[in-house]
gemmi code that builds the backbone of each chain (N, CA, C; Angstrom):
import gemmi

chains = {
    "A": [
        ("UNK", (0.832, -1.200, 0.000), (0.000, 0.000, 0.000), (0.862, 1.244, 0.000)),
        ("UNK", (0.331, 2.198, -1.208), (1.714, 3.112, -1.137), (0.554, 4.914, -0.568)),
        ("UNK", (-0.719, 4.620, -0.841), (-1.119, 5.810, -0.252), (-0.791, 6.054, 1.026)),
        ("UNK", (-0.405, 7.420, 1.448), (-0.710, 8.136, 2.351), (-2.131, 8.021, 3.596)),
        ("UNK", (-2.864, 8.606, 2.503), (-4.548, 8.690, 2.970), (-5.397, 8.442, 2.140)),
        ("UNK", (-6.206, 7.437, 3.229), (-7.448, 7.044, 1.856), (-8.709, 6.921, 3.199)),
        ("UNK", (-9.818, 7.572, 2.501), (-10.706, 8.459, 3.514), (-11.971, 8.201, 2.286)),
        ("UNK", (-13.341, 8.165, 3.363), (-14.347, 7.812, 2.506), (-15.595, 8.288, 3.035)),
        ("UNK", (-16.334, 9.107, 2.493), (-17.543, 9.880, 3.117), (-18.655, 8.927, 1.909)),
        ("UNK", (-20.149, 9.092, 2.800), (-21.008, 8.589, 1.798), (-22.151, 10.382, 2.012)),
        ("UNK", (-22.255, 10.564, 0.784), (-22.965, 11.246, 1.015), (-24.539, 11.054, 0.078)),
        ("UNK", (-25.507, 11.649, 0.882), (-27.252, 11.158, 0.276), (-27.824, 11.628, -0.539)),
        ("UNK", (-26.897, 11.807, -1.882), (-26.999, 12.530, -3.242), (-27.137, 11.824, -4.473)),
        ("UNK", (-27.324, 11.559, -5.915), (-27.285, 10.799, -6.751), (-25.457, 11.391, -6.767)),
        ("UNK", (-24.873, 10.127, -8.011), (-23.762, 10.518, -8.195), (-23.753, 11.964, -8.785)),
        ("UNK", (-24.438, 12.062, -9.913), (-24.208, 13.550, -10.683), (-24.115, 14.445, -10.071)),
        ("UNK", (-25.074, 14.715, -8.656), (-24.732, 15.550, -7.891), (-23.683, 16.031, -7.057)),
        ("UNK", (-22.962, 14.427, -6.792), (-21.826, 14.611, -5.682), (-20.848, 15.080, -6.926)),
        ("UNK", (-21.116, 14.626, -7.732), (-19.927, 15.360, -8.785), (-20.058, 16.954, -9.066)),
        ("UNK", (-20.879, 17.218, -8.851), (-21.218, 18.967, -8.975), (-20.302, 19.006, -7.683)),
        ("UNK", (-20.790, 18.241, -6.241), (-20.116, 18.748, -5.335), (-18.460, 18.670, -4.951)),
        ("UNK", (-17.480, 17.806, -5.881), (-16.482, 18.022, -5.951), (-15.712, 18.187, -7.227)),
        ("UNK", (-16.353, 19.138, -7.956), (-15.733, 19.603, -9.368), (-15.981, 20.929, -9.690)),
        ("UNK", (-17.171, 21.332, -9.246), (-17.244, 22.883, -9.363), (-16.682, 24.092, -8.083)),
        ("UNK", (-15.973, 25.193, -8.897), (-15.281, 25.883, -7.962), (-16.078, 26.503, -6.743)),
        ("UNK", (-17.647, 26.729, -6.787), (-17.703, 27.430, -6.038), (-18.805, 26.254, -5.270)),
        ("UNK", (-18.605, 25.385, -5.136), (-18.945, 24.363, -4.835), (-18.090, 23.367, -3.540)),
        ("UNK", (-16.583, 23.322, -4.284), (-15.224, 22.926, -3.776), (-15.050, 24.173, -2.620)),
        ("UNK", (-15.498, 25.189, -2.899), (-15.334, 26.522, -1.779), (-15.755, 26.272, -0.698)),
        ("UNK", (-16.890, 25.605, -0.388), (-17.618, 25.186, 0.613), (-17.301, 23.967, 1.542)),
        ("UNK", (-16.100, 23.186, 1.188), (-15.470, 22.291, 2.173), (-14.115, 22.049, 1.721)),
        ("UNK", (-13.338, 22.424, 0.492), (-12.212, 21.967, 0.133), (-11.540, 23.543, 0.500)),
        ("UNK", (-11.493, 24.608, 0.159), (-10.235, 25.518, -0.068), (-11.251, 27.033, 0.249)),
        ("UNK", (-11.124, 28.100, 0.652), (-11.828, 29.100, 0.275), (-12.107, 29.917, -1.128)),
        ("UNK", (-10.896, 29.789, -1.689), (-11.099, 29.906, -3.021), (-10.424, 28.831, -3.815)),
        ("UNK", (-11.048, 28.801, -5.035), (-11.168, 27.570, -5.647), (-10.964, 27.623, -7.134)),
        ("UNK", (-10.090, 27.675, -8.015), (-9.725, 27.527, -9.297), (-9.638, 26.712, -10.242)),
        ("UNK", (-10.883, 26.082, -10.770), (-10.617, 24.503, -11.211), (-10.721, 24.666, -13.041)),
        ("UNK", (-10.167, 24.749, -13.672), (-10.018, 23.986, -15.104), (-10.320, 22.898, -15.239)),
        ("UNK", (-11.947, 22.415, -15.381), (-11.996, 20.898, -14.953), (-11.586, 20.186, -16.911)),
        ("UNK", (-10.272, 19.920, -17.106), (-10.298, 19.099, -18.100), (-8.837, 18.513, -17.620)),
        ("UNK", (-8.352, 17.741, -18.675), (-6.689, 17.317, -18.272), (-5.933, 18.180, -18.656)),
        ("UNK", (-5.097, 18.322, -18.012), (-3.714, 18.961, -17.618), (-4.254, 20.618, -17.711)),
        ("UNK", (-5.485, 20.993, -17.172), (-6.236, 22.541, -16.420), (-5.623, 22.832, -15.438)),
        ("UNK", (-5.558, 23.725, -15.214), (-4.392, 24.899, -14.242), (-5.814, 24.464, -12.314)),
        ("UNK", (-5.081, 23.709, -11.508), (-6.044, 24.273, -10.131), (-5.500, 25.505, -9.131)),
        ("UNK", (-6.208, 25.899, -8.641), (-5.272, 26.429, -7.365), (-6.536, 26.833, -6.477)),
        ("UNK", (-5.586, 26.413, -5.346), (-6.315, 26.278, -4.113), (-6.084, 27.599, -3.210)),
        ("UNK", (-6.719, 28.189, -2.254), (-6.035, 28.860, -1.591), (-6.971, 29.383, -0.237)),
        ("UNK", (-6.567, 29.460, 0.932), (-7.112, 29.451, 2.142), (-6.910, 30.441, 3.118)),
        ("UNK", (-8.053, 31.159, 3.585), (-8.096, 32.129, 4.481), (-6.931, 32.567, 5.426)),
        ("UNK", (-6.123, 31.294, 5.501), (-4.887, 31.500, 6.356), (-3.529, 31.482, 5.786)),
        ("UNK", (-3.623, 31.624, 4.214), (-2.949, 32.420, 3.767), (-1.941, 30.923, 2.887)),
        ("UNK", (-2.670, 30.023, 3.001), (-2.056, 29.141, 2.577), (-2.480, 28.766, 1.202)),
        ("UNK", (-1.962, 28.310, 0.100), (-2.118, 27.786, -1.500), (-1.342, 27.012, -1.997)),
        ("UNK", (-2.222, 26.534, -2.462), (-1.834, 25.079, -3.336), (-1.926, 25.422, -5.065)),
        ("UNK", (-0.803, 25.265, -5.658), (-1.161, 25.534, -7.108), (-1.080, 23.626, -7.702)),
        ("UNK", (-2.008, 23.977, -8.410), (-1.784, 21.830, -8.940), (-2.082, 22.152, -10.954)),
        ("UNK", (-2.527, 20.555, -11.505), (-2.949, 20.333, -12.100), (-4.087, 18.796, -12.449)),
        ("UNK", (-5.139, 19.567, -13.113), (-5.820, 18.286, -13.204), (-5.357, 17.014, -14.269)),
        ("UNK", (-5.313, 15.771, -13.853), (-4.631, 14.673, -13.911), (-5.912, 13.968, -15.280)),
        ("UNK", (-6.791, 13.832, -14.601), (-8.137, 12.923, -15.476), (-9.394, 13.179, -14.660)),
        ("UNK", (-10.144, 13.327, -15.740), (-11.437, 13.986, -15.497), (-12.235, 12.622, -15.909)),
        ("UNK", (-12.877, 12.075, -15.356), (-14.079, 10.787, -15.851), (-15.205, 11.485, -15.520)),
        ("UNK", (-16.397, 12.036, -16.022), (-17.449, 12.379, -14.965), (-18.302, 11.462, -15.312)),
        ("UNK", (-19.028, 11.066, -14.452), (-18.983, 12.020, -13.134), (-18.548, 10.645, -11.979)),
        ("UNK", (-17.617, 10.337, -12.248), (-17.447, 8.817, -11.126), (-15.193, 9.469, -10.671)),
        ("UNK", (-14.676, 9.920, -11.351), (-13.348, 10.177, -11.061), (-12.941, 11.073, -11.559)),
        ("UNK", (-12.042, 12.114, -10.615), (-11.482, 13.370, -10.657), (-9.949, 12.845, -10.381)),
        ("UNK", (-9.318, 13.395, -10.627), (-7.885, 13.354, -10.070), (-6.760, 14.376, -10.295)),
        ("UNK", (-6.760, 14.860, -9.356), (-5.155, 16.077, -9.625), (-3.773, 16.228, -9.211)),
        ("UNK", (-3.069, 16.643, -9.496), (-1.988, 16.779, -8.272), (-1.907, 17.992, -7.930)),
        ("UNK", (-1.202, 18.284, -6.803), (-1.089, 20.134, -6.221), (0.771, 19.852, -5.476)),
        ("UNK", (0.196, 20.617, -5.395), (2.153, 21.470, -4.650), (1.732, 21.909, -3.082)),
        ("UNK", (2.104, 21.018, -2.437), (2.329, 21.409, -1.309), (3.894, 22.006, -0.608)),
        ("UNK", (3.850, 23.056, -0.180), (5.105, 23.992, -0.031), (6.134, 23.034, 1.178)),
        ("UNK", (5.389, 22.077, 2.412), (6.536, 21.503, 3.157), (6.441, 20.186, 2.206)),
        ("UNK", (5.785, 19.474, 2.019), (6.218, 18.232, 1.055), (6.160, 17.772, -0.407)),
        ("UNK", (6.395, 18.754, -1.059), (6.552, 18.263, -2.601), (4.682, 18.236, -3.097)),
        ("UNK", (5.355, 17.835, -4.085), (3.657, 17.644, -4.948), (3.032, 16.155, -4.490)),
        ("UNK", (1.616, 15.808, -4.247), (1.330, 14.880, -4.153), (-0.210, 15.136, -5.052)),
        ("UNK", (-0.643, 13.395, -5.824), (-1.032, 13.340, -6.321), (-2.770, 12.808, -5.740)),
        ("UNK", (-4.209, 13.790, -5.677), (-5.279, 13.328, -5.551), (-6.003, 12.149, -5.983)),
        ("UNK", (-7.153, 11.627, -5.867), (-7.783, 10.831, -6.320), (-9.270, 10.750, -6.072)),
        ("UNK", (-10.077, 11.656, -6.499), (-11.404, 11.400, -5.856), (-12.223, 10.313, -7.147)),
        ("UNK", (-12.745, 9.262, -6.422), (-13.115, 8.399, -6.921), (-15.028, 8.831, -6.567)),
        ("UNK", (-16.574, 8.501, -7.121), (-17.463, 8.403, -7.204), (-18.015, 7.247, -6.878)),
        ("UNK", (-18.884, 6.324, -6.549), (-19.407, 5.400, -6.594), (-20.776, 5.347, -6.256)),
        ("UNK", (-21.481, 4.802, -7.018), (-23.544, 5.045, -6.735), (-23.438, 3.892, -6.018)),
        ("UNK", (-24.260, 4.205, -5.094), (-24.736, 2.702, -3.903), (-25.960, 3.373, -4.293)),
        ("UNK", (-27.081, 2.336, -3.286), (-28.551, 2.385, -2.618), (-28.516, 4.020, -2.229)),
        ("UNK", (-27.869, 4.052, -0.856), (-27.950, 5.399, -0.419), (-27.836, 6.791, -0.911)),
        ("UNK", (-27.066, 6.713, -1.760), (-26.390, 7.663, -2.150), (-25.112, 7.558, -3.174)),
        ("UNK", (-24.047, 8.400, -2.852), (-22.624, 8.287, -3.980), (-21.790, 8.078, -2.002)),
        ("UNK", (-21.276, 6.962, -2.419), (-19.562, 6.938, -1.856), (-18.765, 7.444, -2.688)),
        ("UNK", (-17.717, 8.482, -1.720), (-16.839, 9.309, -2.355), (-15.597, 8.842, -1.859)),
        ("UNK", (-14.559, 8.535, -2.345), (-13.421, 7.432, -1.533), (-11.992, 8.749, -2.064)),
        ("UNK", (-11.371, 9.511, -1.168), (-10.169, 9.969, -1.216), (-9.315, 9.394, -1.493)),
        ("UNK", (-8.288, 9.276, -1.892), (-6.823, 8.676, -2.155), (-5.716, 9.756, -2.323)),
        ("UNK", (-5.042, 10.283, -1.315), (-3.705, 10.875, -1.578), (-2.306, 10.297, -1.598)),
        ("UNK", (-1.731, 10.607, -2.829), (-0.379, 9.566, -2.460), (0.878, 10.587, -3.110)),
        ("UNK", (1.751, 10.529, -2.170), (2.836, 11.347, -2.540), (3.882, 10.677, -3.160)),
        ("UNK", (5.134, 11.252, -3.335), (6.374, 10.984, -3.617), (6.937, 10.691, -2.144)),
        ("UNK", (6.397, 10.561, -1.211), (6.860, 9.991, -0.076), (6.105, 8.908, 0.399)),
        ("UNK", (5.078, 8.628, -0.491), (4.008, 7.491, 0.265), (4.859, 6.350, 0.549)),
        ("UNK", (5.505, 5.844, -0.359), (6.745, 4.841, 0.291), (7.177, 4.516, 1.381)),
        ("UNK", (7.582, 5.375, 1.731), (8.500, 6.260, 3.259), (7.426, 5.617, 4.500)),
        ("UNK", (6.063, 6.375, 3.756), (5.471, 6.360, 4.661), (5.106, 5.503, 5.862)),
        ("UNK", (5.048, 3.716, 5.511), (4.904, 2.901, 6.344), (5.826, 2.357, 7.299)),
        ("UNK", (7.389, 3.181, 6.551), (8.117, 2.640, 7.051), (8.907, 3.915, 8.613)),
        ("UNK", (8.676, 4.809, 8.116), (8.695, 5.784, 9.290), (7.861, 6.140, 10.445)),
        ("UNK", (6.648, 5.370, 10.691), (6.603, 4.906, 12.265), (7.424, 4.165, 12.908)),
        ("UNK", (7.721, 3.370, 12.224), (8.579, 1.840, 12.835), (9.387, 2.341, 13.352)),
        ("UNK", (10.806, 3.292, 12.239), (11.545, 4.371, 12.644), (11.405, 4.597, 13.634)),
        ("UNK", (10.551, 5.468, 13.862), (10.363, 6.798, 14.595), (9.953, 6.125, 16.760)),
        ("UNK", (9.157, 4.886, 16.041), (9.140, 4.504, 17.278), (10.645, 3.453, 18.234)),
        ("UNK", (11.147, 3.169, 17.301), (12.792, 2.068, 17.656), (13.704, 3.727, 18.389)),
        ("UNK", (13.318, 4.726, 17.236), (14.134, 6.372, 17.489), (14.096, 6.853, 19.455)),
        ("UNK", (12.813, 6.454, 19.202), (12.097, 7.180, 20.559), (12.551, 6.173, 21.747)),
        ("UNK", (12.575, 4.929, 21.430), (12.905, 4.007, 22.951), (13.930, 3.942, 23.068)),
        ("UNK", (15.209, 4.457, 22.151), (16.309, 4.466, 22.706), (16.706, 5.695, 23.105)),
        ("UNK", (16.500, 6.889, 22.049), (17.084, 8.034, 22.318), (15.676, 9.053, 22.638)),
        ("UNK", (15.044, 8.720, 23.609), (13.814, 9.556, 24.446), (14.111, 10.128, 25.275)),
    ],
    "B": [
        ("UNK", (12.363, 19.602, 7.517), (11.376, 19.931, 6.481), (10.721, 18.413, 6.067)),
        ("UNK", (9.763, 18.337, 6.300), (9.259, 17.076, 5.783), (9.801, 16.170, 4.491)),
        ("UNK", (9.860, 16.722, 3.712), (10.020, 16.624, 2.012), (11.364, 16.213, 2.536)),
        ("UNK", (12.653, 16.640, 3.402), (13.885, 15.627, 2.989), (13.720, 15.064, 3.796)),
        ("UNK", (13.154, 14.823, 4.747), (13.034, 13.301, 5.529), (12.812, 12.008, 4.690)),
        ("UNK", (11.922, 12.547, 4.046), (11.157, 11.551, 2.653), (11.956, 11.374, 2.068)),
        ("UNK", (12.730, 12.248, 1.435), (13.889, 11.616, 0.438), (14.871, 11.089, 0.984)),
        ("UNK", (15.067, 11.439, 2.324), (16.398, 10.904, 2.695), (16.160, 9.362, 3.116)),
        ("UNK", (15.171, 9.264, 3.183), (14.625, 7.595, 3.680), (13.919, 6.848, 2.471)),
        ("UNK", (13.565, 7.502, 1.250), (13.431, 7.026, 0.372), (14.603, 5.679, -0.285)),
        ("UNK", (15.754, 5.744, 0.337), (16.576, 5.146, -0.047), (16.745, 3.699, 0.973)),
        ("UNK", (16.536, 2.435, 0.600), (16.448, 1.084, 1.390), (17.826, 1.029, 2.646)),
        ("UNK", (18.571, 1.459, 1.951), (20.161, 1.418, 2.746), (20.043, 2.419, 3.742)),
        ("UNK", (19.511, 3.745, 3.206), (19.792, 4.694, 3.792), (18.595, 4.436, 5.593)),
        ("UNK", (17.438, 3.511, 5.434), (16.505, 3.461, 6.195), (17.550, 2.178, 6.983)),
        ("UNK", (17.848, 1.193, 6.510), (18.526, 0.362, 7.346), (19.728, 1.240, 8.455)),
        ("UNK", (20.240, 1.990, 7.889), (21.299, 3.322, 8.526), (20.763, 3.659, 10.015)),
        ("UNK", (19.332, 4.386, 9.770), (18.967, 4.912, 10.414), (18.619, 4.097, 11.407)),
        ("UNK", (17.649, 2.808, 11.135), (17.111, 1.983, 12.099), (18.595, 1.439, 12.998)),
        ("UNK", (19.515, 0.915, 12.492), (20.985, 0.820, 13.340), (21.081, 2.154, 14.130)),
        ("UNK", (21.123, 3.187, 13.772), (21.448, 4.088, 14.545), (20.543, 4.117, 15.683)),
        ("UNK", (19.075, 3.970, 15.026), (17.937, 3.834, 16.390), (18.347, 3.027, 17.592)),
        ("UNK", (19.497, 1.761, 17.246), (18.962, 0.754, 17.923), (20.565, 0.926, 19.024)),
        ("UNK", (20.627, 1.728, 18.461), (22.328, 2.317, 19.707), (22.743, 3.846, 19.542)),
        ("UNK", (23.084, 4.408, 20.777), (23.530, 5.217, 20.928), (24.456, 6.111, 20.324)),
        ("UNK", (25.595, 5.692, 19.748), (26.167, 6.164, 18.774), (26.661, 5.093, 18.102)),
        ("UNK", (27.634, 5.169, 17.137), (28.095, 4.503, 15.801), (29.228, 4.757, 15.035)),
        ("UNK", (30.445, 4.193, 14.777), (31.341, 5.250, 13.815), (30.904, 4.301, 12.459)),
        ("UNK", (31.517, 4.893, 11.491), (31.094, 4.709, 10.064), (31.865, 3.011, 9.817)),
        ("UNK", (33.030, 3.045, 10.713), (33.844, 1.571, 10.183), (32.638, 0.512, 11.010)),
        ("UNK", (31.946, 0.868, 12.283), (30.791, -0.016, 12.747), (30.100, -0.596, 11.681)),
        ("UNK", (29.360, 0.816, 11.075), (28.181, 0.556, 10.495), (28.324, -0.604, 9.373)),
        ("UNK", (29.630, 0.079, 8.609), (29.814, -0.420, 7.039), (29.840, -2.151, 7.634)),
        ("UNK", (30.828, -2.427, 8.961), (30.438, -3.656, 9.316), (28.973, -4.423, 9.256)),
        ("UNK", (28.662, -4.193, 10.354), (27.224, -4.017, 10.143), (26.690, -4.720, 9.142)),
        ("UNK", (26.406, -3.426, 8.053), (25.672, -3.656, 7.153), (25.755, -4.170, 5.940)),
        ("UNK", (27.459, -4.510, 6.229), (28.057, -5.280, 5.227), (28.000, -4.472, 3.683)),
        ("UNK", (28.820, -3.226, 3.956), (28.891, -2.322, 2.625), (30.365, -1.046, 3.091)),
        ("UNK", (30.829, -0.731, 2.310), (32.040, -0.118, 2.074), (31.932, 0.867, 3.134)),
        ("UNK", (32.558, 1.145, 3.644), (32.698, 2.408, 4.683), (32.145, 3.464, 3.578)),
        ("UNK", (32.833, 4.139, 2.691), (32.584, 5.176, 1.620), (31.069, 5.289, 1.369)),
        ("UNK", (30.433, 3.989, 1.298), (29.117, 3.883, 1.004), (28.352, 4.802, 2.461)),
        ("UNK", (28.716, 3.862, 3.624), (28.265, 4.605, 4.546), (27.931, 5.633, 4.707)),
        ("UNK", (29.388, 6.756, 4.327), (29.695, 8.051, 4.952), (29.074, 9.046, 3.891)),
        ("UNK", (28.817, 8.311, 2.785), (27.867, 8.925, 1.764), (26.364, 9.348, 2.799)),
        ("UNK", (26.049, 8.130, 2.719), (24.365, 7.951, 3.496), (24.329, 8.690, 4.665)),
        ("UNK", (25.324, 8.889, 5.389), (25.297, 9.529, 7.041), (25.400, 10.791, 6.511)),
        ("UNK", (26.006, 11.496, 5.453), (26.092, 12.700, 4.994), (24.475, 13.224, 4.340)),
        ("UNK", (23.799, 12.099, 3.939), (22.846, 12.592, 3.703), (21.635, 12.362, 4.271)),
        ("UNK", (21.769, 11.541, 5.547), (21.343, 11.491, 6.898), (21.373, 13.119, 7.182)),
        ("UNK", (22.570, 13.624, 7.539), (23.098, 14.836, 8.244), (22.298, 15.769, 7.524)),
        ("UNK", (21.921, 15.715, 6.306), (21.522, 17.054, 5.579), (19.722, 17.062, 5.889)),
        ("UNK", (19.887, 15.903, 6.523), (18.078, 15.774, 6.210), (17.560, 16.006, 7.917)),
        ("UNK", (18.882, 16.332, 8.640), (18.514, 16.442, 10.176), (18.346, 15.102, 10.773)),
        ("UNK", (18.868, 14.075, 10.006), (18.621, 13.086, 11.214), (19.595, 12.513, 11.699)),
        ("UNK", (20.609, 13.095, 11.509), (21.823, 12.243, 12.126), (23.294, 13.201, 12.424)),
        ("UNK", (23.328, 13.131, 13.725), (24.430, 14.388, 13.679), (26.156, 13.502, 14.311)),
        ("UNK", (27.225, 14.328, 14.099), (28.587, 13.793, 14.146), (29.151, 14.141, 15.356)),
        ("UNK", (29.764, 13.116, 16.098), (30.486, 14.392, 17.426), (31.662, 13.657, 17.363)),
        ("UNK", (32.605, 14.207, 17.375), (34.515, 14.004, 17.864), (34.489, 13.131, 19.050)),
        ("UNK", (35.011, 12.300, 19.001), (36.208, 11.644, 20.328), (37.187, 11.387, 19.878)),
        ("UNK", (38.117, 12.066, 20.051), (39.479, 11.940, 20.427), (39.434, 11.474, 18.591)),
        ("UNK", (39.909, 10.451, 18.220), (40.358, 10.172, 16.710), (39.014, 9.771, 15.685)),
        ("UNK", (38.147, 9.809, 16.600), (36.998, 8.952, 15.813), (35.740, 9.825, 15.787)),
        ("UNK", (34.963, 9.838, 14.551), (34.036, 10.465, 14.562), (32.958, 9.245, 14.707)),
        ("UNK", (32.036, 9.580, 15.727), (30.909, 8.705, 16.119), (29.713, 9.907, 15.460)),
        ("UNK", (28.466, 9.043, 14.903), (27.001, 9.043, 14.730), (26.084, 9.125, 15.705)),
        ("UNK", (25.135, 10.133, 16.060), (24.089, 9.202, 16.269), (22.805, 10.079, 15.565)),
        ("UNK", (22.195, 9.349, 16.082), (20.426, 9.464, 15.418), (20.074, 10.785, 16.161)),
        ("UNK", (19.410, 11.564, 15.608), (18.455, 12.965, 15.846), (17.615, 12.496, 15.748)),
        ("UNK", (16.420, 11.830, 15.560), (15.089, 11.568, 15.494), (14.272, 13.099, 15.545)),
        ("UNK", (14.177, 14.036, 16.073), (13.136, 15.038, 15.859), (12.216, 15.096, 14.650)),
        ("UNK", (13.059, 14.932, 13.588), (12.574, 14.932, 12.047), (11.601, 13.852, 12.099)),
        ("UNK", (11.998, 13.003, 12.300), (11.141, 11.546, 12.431), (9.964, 11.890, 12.707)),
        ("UNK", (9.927, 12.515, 13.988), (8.910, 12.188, 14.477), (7.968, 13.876, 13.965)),
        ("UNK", (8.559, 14.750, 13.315), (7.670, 15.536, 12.547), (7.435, 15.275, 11.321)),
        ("UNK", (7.843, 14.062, 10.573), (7.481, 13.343, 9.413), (5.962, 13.141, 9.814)),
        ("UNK", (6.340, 11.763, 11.015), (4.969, 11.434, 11.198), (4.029, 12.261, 11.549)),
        ("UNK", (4.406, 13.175, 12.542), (3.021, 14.496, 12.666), (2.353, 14.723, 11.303)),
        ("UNK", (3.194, 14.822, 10.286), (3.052, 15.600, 9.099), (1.626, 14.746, 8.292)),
        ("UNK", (2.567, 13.483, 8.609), (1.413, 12.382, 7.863), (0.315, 12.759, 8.106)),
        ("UNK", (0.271, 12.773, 9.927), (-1.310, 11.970, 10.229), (-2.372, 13.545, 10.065)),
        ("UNK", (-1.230, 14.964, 9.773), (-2.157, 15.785, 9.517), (-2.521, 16.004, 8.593)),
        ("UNK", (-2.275, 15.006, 7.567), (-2.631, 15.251, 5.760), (-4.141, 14.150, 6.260)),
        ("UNK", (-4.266, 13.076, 7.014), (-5.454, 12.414, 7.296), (-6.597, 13.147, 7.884)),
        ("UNK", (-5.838, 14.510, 8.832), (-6.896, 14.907, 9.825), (-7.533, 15.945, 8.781)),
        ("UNK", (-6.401, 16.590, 7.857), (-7.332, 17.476, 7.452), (-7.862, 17.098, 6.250)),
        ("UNK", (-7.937, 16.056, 5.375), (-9.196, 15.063, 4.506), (-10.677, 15.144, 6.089)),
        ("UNK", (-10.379, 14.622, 6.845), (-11.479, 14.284, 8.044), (-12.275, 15.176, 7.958)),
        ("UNK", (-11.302, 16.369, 7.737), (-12.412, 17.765, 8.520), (-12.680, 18.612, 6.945)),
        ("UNK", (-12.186, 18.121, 5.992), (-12.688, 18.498, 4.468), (-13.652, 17.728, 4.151)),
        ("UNK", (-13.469, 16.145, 4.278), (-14.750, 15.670, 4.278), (-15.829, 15.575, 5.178)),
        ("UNK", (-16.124, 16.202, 6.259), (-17.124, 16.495, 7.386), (-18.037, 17.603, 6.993)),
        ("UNK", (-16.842, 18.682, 6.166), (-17.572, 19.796, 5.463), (-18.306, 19.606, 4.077)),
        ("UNK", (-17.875, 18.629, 3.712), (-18.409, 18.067, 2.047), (-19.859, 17.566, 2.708)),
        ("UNK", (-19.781, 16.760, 3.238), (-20.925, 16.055, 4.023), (-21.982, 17.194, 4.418)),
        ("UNK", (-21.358, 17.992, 5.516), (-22.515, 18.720, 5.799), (-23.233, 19.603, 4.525)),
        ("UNK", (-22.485, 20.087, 3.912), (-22.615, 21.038, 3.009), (-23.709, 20.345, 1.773)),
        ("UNK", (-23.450, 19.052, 1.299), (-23.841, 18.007, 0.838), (-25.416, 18.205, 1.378)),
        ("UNK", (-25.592, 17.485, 2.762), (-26.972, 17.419, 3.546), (-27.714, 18.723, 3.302)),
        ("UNK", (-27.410, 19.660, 3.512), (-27.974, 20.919, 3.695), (-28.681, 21.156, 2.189)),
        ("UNK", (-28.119, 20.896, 1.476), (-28.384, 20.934, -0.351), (-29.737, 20.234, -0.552)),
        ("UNK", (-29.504, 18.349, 0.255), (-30.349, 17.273, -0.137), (-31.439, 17.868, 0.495)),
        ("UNK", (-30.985, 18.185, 1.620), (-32.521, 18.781, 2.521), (-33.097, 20.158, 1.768)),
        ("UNK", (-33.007, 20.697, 0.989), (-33.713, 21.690, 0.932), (-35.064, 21.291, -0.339)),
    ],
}
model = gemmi.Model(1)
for chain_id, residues in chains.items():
    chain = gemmi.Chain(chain_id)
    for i, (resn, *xyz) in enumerate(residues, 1):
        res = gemmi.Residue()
        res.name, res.seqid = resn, gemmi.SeqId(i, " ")
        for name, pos in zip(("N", "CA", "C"), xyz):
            atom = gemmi.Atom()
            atom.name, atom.element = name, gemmi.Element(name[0])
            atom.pos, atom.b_iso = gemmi.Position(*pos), 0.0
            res.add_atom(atom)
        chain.add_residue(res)
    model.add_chain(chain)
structure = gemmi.Structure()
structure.add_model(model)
structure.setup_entities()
């Protein structure tokens, strides 16, 4: 497993809708970024950017609608990492399944282990 | 900085380095290369780029330069992680609500 984070909300919408709710900018404003810049096609300019002064500039990766989005962005302490919002119609609603995976996702499983061998000797 | 922790452990040798260093106090480079069964040179490469990434610092005795582990980085790697999880949590809590409020009207 090389993601980072993989996170999954169901929300009580048809799919088309949940796709309005994570593809349109002023839409994405309302739980992803305060402002919101989306070029929704491949390789469209994103940028993110947040009341606290923080921004993300990316690009969109692949557009499927309305079941998969995917981008990457620039995060300023760790490199670029690459999104994944996936769609799925159930009974209820659309499951929406996150996937972030960096250029460090690698690392990633292996630096608790680290970090905890780090700590019981030199604590 | 997060980003060279990652790279600096991106490397299989370079993570075996570190976990030796975890597992003792200090280290000189002719230890390790023992150890790990690889050239001293190889070593002092990896501890150099240990050193650049903050996790591993050098101190003098007398003729020998000994290693050991800094961990701080380490363990703001992992902070780093689990706050790329917390804040999906609280992006998707807001998708959700924001979501409901829509269905309900």
């Amino acid at each position: 497993m090389s993601e980072i984070v993989e996170r999954e909300v169901l929300l009580p919408v048809p799919v088309e809708e949940a796709w309005e709710a994570v593809t349109e900018p002023e839409e994405l404003e309302e739980w992803l970024a305060d402002e919101v810049e989306l070029d929704l096609e491949q390789g469209g300019a994103a940028r993110f950017r947040w009341d606290d002064g923080t921004e993300r500039t990316g690009t969109v990766e692949l557009v499927a609608a309305p079941v998969r989005l995917a981008f990457r962005w620039e995060d300023g302490e760790a490199g670029a990492s690459f999104v994944e919002l996936t769609l799925i119609p159930v009974d209820e609603g659309t499951r929406v399944r996150v996937v972030e995976t960096g250029p460090y996702a690698p690392v990633g499983m292996h630096l608790q282990a680290l970090a905890a061998s780090a700590g019981a000797v030199h604590a | 900085m997060a980003a060279d922790v990652f790279a600096a452990l991106a490397d299989p040798t370079r993570r075996r380095v570190v976990s030796e260093l975890a597992s003792r106090q200090s280290v000189t480079a002719t230890e390790l290369a023992r150890v790990l069964r690889i050239t001293r040179q190889a070593v002092a490469k990896h501890l150099s780029a240990l050193a650049d990434a903050g996790l591993a610092a050098p101190t003098r005795q007398g003729r020998e330069t000994r290693y050991e582990l800094t961990p701080a980085p380490l363990e703001e790697a992992v902070e780093w992680i689990s706050s790329v999880g917390g804040q999906w949590d609280d992006r998707l809590a807001r998708l959700e609500r924001h979501v409901g409020r829509r269905a309900s009207r």
